[in-house]
Structure formats: C-alpha cells, structure tokens
N, CA, C and O of each residue as an XYZ file, in Angstrom:
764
protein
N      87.149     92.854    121.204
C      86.412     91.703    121.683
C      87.411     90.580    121.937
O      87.952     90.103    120.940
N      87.794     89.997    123.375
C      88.589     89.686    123.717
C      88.648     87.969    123.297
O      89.664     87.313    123.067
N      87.162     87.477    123.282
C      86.652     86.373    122.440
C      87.417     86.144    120.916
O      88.231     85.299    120.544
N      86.980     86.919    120.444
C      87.546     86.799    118.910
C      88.819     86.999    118.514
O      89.248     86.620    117.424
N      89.856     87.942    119.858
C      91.267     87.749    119.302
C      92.053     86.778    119.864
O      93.207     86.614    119.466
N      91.405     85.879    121.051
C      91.908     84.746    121.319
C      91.624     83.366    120.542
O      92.185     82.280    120.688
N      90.432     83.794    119.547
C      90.380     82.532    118.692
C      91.224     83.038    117.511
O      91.915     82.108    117.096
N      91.445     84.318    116.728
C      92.755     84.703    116.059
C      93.571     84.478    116.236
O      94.234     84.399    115.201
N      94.227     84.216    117.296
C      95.239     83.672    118.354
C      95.445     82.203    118.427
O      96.594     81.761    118.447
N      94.749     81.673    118.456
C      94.764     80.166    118.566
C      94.575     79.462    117.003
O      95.155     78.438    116.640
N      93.772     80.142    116.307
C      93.286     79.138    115.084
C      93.741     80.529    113.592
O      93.357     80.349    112.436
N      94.154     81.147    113.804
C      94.429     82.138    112.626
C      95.843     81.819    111.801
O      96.932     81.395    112.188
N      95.453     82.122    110.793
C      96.673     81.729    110.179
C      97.302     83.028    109.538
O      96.391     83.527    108.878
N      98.286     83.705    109.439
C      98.949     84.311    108.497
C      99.004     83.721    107.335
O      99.542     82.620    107.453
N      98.615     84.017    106.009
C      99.604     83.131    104.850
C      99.759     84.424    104.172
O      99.105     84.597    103.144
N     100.478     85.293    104.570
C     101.366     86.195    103.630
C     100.432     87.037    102.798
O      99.255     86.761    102.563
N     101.196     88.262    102.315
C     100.343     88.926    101.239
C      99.391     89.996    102.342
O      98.858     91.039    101.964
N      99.334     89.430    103.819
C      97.869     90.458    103.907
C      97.180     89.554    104.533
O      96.778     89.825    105.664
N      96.883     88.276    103.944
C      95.752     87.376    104.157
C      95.617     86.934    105.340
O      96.663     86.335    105.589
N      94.739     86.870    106.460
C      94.680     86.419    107.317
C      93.850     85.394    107.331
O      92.755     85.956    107.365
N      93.561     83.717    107.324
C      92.735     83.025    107.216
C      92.408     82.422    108.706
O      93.264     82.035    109.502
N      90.698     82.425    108.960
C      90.350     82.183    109.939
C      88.896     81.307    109.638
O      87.907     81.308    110.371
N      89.018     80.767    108.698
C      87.872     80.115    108.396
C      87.264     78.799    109.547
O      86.174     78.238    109.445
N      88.126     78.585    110.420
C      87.412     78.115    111.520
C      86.360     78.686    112.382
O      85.680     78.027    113.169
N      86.254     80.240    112.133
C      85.954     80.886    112.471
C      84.481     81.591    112.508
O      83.729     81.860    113.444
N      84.358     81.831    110.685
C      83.898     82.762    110.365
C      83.669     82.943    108.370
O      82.969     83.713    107.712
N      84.660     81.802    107.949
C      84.779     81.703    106.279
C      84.252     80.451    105.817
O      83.678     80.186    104.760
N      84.480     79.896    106.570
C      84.272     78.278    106.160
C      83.065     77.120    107.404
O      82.098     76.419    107.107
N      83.637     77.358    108.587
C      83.223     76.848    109.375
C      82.530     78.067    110.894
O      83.354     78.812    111.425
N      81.773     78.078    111.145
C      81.345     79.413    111.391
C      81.153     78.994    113.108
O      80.499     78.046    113.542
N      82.026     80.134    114.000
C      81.270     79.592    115.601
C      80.112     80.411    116.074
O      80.392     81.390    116.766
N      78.649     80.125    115.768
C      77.897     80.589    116.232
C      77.800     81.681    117.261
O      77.615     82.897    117.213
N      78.033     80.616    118.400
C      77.918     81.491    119.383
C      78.874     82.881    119.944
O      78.639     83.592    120.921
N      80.159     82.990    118.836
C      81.384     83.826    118.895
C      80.297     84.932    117.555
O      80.466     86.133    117.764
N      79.648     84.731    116.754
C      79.103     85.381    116.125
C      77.802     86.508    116.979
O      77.421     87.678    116.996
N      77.619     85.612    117.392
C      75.937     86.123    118.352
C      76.453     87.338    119.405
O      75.813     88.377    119.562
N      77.798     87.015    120.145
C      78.359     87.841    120.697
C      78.206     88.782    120.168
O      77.381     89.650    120.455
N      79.409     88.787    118.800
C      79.574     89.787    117.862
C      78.395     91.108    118.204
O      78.267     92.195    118.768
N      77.617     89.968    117.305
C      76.076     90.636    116.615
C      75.841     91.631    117.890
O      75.817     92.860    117.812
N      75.675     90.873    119.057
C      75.243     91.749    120.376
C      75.988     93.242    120.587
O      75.445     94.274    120.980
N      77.650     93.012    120.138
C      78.171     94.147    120.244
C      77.637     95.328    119.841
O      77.098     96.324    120.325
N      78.082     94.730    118.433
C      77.564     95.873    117.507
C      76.393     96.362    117.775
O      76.440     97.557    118.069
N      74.962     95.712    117.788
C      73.784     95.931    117.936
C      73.957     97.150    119.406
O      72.999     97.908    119.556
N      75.108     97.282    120.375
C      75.205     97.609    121.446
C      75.840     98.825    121.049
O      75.345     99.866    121.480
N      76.539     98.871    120.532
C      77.398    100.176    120.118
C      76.817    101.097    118.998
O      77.105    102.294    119.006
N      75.802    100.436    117.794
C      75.473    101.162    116.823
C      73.605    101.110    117.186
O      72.902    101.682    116.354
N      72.879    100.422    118.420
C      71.676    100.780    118.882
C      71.233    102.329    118.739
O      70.159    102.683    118.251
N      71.959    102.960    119.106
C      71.343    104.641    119.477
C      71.427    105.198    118.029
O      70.817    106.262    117.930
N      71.867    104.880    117.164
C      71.977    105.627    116.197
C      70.843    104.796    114.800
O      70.821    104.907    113.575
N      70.026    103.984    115.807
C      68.972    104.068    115.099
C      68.396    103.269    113.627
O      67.358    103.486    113.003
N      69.494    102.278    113.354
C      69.557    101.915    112.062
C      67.910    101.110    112.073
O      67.154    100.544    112.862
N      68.005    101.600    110.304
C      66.476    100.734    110.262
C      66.644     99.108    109.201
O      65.746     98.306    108.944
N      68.002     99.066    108.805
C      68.282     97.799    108.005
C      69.793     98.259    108.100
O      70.377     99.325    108.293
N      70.371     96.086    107.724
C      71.772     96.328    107.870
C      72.033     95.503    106.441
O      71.431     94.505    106.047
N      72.916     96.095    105.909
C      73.558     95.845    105.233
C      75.389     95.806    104.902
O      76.275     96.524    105.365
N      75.476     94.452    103.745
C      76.635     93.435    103.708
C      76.888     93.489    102.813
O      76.316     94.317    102.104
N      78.046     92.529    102.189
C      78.591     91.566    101.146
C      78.264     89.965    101.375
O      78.450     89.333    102.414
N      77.683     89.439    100.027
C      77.868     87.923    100.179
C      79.709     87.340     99.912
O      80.360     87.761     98.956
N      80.177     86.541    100.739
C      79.517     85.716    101.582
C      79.749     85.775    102.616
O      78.710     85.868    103.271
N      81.188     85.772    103.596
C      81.740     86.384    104.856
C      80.843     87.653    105.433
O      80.360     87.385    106.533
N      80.658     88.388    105.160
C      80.175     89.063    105.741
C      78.493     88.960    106.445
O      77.920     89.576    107.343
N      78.063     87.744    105.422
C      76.827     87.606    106.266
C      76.216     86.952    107.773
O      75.241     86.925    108.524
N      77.516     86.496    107.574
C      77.276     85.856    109.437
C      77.096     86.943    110.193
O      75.971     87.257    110.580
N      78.207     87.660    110.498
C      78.259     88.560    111.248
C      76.844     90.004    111.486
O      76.357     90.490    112.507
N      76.618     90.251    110.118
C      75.852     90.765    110.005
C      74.654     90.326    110.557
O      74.240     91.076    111.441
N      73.819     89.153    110.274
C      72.725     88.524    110.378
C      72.619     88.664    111.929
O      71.591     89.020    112.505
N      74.163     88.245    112.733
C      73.712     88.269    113.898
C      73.323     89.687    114.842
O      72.896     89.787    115.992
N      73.660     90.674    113.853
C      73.705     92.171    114.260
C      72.543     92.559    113.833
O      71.876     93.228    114.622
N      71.974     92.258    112.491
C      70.340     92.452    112.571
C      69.260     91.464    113.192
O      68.064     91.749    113.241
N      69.807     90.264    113.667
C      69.113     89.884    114.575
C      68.746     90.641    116.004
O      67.623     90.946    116.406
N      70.127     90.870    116.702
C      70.353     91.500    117.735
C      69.322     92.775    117.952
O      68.604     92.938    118.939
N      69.427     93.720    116.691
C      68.667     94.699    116.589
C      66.939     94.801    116.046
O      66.177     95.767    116.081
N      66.726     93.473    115.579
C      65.488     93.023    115.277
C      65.137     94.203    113.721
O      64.140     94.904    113.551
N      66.306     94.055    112.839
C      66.168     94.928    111.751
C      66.108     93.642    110.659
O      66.174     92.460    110.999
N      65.990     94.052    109.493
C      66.136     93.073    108.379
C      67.558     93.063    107.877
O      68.018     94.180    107.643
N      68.364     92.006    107.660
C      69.445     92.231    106.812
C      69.572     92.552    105.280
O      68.550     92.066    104.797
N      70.134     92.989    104.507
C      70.330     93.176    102.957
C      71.686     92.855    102.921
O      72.607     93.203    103.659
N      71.655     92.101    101.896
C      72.874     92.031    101.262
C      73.558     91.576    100.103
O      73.166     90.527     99.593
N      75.066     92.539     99.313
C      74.963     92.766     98.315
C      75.282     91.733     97.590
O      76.152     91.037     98.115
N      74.877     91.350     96.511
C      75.211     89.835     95.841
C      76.267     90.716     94.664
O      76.358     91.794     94.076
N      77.037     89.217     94.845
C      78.133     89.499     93.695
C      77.863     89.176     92.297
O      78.366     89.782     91.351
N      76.705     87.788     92.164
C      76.058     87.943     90.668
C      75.218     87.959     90.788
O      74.645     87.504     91.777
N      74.600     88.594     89.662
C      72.843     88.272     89.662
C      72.144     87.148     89.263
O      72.343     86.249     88.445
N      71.145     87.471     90.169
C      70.307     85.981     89.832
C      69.279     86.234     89.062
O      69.010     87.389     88.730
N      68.593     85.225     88.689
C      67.666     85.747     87.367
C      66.300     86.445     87.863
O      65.435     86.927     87.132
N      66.303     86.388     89.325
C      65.262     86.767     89.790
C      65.261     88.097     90.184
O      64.231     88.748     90.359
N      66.556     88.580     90.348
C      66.565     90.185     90.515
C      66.579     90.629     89.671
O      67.689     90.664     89.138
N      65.327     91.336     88.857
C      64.793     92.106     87.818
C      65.765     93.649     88.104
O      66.162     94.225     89.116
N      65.866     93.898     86.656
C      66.378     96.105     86.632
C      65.270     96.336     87.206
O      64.268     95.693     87.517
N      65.828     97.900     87.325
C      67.437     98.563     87.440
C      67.889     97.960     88.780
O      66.919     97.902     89.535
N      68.694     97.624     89.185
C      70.108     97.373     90.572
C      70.654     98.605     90.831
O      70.793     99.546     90.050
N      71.040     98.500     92.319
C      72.378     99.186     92.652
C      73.798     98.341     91.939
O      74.140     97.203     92.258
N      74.426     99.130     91.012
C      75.560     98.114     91.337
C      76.804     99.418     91.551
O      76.925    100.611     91.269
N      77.666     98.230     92.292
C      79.180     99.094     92.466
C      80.117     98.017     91.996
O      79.890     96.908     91.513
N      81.045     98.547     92.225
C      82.782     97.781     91.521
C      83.701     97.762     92.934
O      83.770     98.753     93.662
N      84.549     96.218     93.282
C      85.618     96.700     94.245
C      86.347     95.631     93.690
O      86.029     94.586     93.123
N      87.800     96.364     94.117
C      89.112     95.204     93.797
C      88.792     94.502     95.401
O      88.451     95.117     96.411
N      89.075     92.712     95.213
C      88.756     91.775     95.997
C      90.091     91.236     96.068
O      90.446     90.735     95.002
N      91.016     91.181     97.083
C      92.787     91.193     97.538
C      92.438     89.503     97.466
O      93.277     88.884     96.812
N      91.155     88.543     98.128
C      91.294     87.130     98.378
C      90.663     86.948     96.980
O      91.121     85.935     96.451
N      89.976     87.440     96.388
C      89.433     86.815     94.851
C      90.232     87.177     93.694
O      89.978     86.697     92.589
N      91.318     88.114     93.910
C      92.825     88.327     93.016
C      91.619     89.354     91.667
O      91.715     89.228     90.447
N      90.914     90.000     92.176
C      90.212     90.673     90.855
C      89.025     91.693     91.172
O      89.106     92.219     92.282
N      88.117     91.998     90.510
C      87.389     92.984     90.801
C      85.868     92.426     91.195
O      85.806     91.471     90.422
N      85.121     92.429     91.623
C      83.783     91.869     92.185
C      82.578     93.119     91.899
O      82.714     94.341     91.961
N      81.507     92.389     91.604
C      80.133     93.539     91.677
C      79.548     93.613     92.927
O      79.522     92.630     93.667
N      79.235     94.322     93.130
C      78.487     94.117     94.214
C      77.167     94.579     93.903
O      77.194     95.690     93.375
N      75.598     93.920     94.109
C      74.513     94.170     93.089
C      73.111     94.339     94.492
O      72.755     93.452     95.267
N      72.619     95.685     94.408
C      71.198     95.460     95.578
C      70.128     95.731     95.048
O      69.872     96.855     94.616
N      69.147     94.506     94.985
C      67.594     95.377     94.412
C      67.011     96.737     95.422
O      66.899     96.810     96.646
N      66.723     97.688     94.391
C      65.718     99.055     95.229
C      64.589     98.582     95.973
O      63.895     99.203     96.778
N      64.460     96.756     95.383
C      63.598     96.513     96.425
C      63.594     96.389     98.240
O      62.770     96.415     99.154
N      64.848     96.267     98.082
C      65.403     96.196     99.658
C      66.102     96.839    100.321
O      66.420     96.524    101.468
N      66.599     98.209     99.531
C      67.162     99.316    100.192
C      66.400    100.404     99.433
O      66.238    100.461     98.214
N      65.819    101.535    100.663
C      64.577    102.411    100.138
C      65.351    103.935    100.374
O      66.343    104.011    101.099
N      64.888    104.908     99.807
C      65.158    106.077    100.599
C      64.846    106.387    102.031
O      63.785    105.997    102.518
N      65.443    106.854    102.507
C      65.173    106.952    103.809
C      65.668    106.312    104.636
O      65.665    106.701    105.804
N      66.276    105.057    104.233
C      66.634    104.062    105.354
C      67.557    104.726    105.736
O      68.134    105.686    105.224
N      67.817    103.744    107.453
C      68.968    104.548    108.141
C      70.033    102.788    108.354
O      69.887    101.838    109.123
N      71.018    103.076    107.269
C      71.615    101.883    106.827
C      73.338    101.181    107.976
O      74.420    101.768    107.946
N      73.201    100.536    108.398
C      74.391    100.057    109.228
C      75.219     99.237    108.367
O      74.615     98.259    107.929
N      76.397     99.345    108.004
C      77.191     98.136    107.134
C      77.929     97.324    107.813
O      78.851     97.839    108.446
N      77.770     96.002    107.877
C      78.844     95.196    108.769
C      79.297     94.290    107.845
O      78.674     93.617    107.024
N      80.869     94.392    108.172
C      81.576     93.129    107.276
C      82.530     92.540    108.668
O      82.621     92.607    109.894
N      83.106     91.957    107.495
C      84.291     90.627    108.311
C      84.905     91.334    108.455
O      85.214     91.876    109.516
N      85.251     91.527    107.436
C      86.989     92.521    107.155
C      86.892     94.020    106.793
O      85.939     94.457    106.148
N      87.764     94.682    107.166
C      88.138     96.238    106.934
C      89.676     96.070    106.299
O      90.444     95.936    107.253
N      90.175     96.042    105.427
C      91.365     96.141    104.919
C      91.523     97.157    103.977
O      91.759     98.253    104.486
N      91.462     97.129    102.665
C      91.329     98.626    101.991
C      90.618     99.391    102.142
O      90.886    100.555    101.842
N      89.377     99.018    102.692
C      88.050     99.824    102.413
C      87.172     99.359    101.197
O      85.973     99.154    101.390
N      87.632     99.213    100.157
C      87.324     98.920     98.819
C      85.830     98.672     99.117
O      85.087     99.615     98.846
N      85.294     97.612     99.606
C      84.565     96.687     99.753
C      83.380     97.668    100.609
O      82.299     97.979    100.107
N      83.731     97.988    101.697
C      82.603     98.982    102.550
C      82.712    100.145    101.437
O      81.584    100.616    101.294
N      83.368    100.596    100.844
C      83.293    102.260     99.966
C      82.106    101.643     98.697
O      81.461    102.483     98.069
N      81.939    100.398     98.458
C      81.556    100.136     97.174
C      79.565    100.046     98.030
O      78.495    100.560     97.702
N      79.894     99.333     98.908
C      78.487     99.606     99.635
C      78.046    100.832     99.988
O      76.926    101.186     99.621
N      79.046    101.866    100.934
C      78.414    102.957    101.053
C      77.771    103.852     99.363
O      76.789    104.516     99.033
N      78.604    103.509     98.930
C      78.306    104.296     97.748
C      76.556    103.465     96.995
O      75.844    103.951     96.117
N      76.480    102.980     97.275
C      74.746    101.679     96.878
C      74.481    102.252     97.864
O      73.987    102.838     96.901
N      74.234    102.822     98.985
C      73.492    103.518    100.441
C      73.105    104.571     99.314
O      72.068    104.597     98.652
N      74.248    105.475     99.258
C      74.203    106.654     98.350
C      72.978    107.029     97.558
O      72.166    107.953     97.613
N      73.201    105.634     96.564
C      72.436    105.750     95.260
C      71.020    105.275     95.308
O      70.232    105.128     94.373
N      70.798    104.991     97.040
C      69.451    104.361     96.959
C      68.921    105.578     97.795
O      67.977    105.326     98.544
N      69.395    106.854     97.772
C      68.767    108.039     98.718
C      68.939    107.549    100.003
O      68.061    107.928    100.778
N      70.007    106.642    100.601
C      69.192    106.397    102.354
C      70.759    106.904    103.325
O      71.888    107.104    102.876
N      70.471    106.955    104.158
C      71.600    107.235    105.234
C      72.595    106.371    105.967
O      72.346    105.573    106.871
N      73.773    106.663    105.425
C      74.907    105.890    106.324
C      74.688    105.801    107.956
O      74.807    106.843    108.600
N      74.559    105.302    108.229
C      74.471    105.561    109.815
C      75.983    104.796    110.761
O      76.098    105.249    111.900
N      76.790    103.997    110.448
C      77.578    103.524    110.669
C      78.064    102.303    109.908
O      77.439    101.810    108.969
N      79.331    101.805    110.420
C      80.185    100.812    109.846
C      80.799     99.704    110.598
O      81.903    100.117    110.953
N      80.580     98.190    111.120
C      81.143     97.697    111.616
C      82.097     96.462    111.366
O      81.526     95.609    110.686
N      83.365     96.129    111.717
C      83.793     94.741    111.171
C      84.233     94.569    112.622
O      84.757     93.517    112.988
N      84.537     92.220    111.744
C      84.530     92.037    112.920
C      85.994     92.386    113.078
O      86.404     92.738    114.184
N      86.974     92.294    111.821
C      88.488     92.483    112.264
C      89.124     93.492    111.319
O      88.819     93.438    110.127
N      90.017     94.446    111.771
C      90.513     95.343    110.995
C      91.954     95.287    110.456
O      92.574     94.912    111.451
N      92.234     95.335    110.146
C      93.876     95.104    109.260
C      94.171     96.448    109.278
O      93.754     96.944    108.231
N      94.907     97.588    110.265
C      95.077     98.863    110.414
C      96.002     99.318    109.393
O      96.105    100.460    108.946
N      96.817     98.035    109.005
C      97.925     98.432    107.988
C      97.775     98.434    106.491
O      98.677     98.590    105.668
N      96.602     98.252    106.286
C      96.264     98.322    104.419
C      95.093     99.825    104.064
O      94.432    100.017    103.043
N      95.193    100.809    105.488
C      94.889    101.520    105.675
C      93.359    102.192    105.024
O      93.174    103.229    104.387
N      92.192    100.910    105.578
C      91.023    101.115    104.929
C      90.272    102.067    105.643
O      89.212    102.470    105.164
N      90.669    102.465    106.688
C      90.202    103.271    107.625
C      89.997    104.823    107.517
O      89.170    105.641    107.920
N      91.279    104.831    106.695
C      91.528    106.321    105.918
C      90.353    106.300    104.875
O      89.361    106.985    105.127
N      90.397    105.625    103.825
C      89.628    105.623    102.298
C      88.268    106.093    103.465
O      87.949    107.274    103.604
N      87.776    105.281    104.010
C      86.220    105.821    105.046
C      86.114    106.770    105.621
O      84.959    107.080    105.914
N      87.380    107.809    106.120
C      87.120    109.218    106.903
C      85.880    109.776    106.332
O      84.835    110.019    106.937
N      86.175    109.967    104.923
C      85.307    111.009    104.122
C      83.692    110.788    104.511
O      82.900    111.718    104.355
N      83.318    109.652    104.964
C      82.185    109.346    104.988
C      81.523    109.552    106.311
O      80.344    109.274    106.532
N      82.397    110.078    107.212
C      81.577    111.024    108.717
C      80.888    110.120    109.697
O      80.078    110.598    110.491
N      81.178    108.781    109.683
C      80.252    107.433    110.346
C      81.112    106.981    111.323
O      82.337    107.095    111.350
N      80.264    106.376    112.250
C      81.093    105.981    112.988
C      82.041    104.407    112.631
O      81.273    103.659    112.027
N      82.905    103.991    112.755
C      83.702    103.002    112.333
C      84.081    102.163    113.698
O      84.675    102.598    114.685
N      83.471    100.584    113.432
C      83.786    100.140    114.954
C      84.578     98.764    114.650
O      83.704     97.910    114.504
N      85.641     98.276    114.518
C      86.451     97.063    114.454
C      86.443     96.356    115.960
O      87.019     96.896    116.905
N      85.722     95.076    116.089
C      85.839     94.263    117.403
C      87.959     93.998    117.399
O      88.584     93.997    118.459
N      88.450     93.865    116.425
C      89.476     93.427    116.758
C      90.530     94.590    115.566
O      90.122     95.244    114.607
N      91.461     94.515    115.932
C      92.400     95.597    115.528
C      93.738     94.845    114.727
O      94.475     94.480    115.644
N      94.155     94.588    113.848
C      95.558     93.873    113.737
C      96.011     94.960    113.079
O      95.467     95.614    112.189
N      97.603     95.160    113.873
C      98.273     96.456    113.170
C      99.626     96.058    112.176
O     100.260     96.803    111.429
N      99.802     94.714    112.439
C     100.597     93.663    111.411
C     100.497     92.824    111.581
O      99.913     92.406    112.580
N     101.171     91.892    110.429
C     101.034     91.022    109.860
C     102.415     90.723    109.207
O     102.830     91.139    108.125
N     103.044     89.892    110.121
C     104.765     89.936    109.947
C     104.965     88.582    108.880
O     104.204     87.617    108.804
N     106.261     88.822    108.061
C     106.420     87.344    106.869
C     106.979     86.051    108.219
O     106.861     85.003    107.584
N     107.245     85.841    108.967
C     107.156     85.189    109.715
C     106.049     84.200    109.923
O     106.045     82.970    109.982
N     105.186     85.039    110.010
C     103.718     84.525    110.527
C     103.174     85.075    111.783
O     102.200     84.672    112.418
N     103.864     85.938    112.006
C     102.901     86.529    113.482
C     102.439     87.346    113.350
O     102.700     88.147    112.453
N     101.382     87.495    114.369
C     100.308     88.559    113.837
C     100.051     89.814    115.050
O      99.170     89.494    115.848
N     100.548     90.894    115.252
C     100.368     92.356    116.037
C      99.064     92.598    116.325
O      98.401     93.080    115.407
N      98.534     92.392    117.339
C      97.657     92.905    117.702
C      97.306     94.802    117.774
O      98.365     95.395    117.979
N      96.575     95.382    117.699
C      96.664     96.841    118.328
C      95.442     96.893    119.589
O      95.016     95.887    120.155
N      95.120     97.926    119.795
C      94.600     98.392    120.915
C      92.790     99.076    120.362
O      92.040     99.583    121.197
C-alpha cells in the first residue's frame, strides 16, 4: 500500500532495536482516512474467504482492525491485556513476549465474543515475531472457531514472524513489507 509506505517514509522513525515508531500514524495519533483505506484492503483481499468476526490486540491494533470490520460489516473482538471486572470466567487467555512493552503481556477474550464456528480474520499493526498473532491464533483455537486469515498493516520481514505462522495454513497479507532496519536509521523497504 503505496499510501502507508510513503507516510513510513516521511514520518517513521527508526529508534534502533527493531522499533519502528510511527505514532503519527497509527500509535498515538491516528490518520483516519490512511486507516479506512487500510480497512478497505484487507476487507478486499480477505472478502472471499468469508470471515464472520475480526479479531485483535488492544491497543494498536484496533484501528486498523475496526476499519476492516467495518469495511466487511463484521463485528470486531478484541483481545484485552487486563481484565476488567466485568469480564466474568472462564476467558481465553494466552501469553506473548511484547519487544515495545520489554516483557510478557496476556492477552484475555470472553467466549462471549468468540463462538465455535466462527470464521475468524486477525488484523494487527505489526507482524514482527509473530508472538502476538500466534498468541491470538491459538484463543481462535481454544474457542473451537476457524482461522481464516491474517492481516498487518506493516511487516518487519527480518524478525522473521512470518515463519513462526507457516504452521498455521492462512493466508498472511502485510500492506507494507520492511526487510531492514539499518543502525543508521534507514529503513529497506521490500517488495
């Protein structure tokens, strides 16, 4: 998406480690209408395969998402990192190491909002280890429903999260590709 790697381009920052900060973007300060795109993509590429709810991570990941179950006129879900007092047992929960939170995160879904049967789409921001989508697919898993695909909006090809997801047979769609991330500060696009 030629949109989103020219605002990577213009407003992205390298700060080392991996981290790519784009919170003008998408973390902090959010561009709507670069989102809605998004959403349209995806909704365009993962349409035929039918999803009946999409599911996330709080908090980055819900823009993107929202605009992809908008697009598709599905409901969004998504996984909270603590619980609130209002989500009564039993939960889905999973475990992922978090590279920007320096530690491990829950990720928590009531059975009220992911059923058997569903046919589940996951969209995040980021694809970097995988960690984060493996900890969701695996809550798809445990709620009986079907992976149906995976989308982010940007992929980090070099922390090789792409691999950890083979196993899972889905389709995998990154709007934007970065294949490095130099100590300099520049950032490799891929294809």
């Amino acid at each position: 998406m030629e949109n989103l790697k020219a605002r990577i381009r213009q407003e992205g920052r390298n700060l080392g480690q991996g981290i790519l900060k784009i919170d003008s973007v998408i973390n902090h300060q959010v561009d709507a209408t670069l989102m809605l795109e998004a959403g349209a993509e995806f909704a365009r590429q993962f349409g035929p395969s039918l999803p009946s709810r999409v599911l996330t991570a709080e908090v980055s990941g819900i823009i993107p998402a929202m605009a992809t179950a908008y697009a598709l006129g599905l409901p969004l879900v998504y996984a909270r990192k603590h619980k609130p007092v209002t989500m009564t047992d039993p939960v889905f929960v999973q475990f992922a190491p978090s590279h920007t939170k320096g530690g491990e995160v829950s990720l928590m879904v009531s059975p009220e909002f992911l059923h058997p049967g569903d046919r589940v789409l996951i969209i995040d921001d980021f694809l970097a280890t995988g960690q984060t989508i493996a900890a969701m697919a695996r809550i798809v898993q445990a709620a009986d429903a079907t992976l149906v695909g995976i989308g982010t909006l940007v992929e980090k090809s070099f922390e090789g999260g792409r691999e950890i997801l083979a196993d899972l047979n889905v389709p995998i769609v990154s709007l934007v590709i970065i294949d490095e991330m130099r100590s300099d500060g520049t950032i490799i696009f891929g294809s």
